[in-house]
C-alpha positions as CSV (number, residue, x, y, z in Angstrom):
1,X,-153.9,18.3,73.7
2,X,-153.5,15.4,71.3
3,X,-150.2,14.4,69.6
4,X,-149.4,14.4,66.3
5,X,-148.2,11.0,65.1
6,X,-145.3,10.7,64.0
7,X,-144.9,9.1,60.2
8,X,-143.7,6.3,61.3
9,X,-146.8,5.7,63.8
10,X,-149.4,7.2,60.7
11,X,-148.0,4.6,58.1
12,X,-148.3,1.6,61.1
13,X,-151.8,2.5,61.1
14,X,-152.4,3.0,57.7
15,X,-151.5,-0.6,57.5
16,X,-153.4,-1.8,59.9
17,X,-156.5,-0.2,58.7
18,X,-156.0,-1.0,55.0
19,X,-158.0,-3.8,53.7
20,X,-156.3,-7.1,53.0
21,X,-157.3,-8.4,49.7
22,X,-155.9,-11.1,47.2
23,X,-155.4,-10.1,43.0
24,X,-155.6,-13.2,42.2
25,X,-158.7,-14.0,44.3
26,X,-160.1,-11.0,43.0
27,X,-159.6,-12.0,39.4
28,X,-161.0,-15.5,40.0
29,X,-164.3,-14.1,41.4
30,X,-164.3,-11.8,38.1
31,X,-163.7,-14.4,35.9
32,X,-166.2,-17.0,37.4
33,X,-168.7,-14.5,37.8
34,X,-168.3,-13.0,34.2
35,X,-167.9,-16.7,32.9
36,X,-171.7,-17.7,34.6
37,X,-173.0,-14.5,33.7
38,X,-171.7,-15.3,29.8
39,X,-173.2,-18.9,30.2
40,X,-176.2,-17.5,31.4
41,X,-177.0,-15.8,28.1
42,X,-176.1,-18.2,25.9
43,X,-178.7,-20.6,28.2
44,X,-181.0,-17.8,27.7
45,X,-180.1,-17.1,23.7
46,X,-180.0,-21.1,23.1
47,X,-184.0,-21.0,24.8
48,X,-184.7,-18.1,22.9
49,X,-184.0,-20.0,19.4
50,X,-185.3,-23.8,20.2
51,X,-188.4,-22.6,22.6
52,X,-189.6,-19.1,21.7
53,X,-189.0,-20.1,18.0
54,X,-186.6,-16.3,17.5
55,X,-184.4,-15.3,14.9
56,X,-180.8,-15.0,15.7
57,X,-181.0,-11.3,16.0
58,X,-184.3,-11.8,17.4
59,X,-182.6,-14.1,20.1
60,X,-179.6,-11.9,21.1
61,X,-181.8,-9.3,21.6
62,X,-184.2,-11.9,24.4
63,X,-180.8,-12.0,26.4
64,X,-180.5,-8.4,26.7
65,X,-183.6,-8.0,27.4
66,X,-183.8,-11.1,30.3
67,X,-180.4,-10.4,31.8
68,X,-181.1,-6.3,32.2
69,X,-184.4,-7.4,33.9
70,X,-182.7,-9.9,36.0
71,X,-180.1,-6.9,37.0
72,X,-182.8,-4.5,37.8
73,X,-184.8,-7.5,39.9
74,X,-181.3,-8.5,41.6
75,X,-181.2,-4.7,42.7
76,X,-184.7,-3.9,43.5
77,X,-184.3,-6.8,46.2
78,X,-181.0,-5.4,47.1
79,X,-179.2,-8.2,46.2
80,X,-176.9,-7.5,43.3
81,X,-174.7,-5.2,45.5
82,X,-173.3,-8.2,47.9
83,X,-173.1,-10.3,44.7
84,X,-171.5,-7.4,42.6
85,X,-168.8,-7.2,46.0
86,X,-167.8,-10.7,45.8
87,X,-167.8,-10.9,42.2
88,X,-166.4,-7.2,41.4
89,X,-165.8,-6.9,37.9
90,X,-167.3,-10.0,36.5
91,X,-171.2,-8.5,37.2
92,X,-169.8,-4.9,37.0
93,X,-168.6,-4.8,33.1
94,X,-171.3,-6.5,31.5
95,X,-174.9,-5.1,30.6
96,X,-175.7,-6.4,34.3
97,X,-174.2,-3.5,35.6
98,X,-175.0,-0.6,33.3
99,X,-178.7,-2.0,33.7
100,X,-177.5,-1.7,38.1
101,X,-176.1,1.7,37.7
102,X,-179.2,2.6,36.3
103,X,-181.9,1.2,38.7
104,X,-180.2,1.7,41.8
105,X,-180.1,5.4,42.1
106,X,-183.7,5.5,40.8
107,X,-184.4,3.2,44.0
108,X,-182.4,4.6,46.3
109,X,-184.3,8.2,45.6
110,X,-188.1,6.8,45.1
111,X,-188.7,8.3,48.2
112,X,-188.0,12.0,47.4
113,X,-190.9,11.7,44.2
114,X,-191.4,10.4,40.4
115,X,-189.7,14.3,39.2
116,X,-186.9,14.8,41.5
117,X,-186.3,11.6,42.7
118,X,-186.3,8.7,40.4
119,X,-186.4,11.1,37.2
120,X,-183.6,13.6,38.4
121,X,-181.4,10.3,40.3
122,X,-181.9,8.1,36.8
123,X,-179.0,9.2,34.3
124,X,-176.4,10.5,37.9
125,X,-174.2,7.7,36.2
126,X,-176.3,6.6,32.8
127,X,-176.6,9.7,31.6
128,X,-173.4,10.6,30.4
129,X,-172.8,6.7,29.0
130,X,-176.0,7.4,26.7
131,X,-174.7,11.0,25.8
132,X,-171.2,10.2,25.1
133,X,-172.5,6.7,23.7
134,X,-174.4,8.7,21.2
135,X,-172.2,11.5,20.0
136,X,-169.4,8.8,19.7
137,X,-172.2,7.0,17.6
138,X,-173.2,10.1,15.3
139,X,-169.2,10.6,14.8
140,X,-168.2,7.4,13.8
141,X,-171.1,7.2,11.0
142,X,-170.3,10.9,10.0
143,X,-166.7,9.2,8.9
144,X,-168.3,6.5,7.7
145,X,-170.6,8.7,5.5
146,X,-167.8,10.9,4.4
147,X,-165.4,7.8,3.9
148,X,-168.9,6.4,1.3
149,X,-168.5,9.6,-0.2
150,X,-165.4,9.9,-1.2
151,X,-164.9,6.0,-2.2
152,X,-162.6,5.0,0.9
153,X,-165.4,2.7,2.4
């Protein structure tokens, strides 16, 4: 019969099995990563307006567009989870990794059919975003209706 450890022996291995990691390393990756992904857009905002010939709305609009696709691309191949590791919250925050969040379950259940696989898997963590994204939405224009109304606004 096996021995309980005592807490003493538990926290020694608790320790030992806990992953090392620096905060300030951390927050450097996050802050690179954000910073390249922020550069990238404005690169991709700056084409938009001299190449493509777009409006500024027009051209904000292009990066959204370009750097969702790029997420979704990055995770198809199965490469934005080892970059979104390293980087943590820098490609986690931004529209890279609501557009992740969204593709990868979809990819990960393919196999189980369009309906209960990719259709069912979809909105697991996008679905309440959009929902609560939208009632927030409709609530903040009701006040902003009633605040019209009434002369505040």
């Amino acid at each position: 019969m096996k021995k309980e450890p005592t807490k003493q022996e538990y926290a020694a291995q608790v320790k030992k099995l806990t992953p090392k990691f620096s905060s300030w390393k951390n927050c450097w990756h996050a802050f690179a990563s954000g910073g390249l992904i922020c550069a990238l857009g404005e690169g991709i905002r700056q084409m938009a307006i001299s190449q493509w010939k777009c409006g500024e709305e027009d051209a904000f609009m292009v990066v959204s567009i370009v750097l969702v696709l790029l997420s979704v691309i990055l995770t198809g191949l199965q490469w934005y989870a080892p970059l979104a590791k390293w980087c943590g919250a820098g490609t986690l925050v931004p529209i890279t990794g609501f557009a992740n969040s969204v593709a990868s379950p979809a990819i990960e259940y393919q196999s189980e059919g369009q309906v209960f696989g990719i259709g069912v898997k979809i909105f697991t963590i996008a679905g309440p975003v959009i929902l609560y994204g939208v009632f927030a939405s409709w609530v903040v224009g009701l006040f902003y209706w009633v605040g019209m109304q009434i002369g505040i606004v």
